[in-house]
N, C-alpha and C positions, 0 to 999 in steps of 0.2 A: 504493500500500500504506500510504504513511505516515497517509492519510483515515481508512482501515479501522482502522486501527491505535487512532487517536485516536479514532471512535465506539466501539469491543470496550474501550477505557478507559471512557469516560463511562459506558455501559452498565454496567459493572462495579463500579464505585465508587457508582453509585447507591443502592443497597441499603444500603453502610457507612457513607454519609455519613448517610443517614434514621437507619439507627440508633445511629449516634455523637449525634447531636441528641435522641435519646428517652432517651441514657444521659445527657445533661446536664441536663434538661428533666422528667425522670421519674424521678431519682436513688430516690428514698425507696421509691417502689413495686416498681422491679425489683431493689432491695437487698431488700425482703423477699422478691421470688419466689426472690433467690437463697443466701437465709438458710434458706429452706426446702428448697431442693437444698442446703444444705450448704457452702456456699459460706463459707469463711472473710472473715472482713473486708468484708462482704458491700458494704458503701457506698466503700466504697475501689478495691475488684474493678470493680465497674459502672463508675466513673468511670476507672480503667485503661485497664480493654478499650475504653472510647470513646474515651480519649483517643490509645490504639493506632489503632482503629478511623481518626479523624480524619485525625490522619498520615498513615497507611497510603493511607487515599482520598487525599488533597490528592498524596502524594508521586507516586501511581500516577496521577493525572489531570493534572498539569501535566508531568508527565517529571521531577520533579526527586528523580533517586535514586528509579528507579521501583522497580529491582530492591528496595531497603531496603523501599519501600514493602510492596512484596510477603513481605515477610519481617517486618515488622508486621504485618498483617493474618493472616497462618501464626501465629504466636504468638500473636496473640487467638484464635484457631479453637481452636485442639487444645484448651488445658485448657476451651474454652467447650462442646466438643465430650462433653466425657469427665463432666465436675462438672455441666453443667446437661440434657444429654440421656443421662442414662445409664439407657438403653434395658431394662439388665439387672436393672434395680433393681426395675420397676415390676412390678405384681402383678394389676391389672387391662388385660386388653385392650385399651382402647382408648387407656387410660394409656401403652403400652406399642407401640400404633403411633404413637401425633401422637411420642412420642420419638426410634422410629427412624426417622420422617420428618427431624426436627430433625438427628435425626445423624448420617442421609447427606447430608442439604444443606451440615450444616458438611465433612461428610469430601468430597464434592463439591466445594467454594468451598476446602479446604487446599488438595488438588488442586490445583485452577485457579491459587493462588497460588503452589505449586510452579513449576509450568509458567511462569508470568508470571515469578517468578524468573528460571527458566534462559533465558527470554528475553532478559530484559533486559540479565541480565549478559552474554549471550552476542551480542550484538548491538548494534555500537559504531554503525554509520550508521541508526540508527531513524527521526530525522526527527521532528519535529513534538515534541519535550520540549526544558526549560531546560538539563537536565545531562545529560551520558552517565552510563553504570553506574556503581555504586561499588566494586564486584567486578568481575573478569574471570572467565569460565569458560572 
């Protein structure tokens, strides 16, 4: 189980790690996409959520404090979820699906980070990480 374990990581941090690297890399551009969703502090924001993002991968791919990990990654989701795909705003159709695509994938991946929480914390012999939980549940 511990293999399974650590591929369903790697697999999953993949996606946060590409785009923690496109928020360091591509600062300027995605602070304008996200100046035009509205996005306060729009070049501060991008670099947050990545540098959430970054953690969150690294904590949840080596074991160390995966549960935190997974509670970074929940707290970049939801406001990224709410202020850049808000599904409800938009006025043309097709506007209006690629958002609620965007916004079940983030409400999908919250999920998933939920769960990978109560995993982690709940689950002291996991095998195959640096650190055990940081939380107990």
């Amino acid at each position: 189980m511990d293999v399974v374990v650590l591929i369903g990581r790697v697999m999953f941090v993949i996606l946060f790690l590409s785009s923690a690297l496109g928020h360091f890399t591509q600062t300027k551009a995605m602070a304008g996409y996200a100046r035009a969703k509205g996005v306060p502090v729009p070049e501060l924001a991008v670099q947050g959520s990545g540098l959430l993002m970054l953690l969150g991968s690294i904590s949840i791919l080596f074991g160390i404090w995966a549960d935190l990990g997974a509670l970074l990654l929940l707290i970049m989701l939801v406001p990224t979820m709410i202020m850049m795909h808000a599904f409800w705003k938009e006025t043309e159709a097709e506007a209006t699906q690629a958002e609620t695509i965007q916004f079940n994938k983030d409400l999908a991946l919250a999920g998933a980070c939920l769960m990978l929480f109560a995993f982690f914390a709940h689950t002291q012999e996991l095998g195959l990480t640096i650190t055990g939980p940081l939380f107990s549940l």
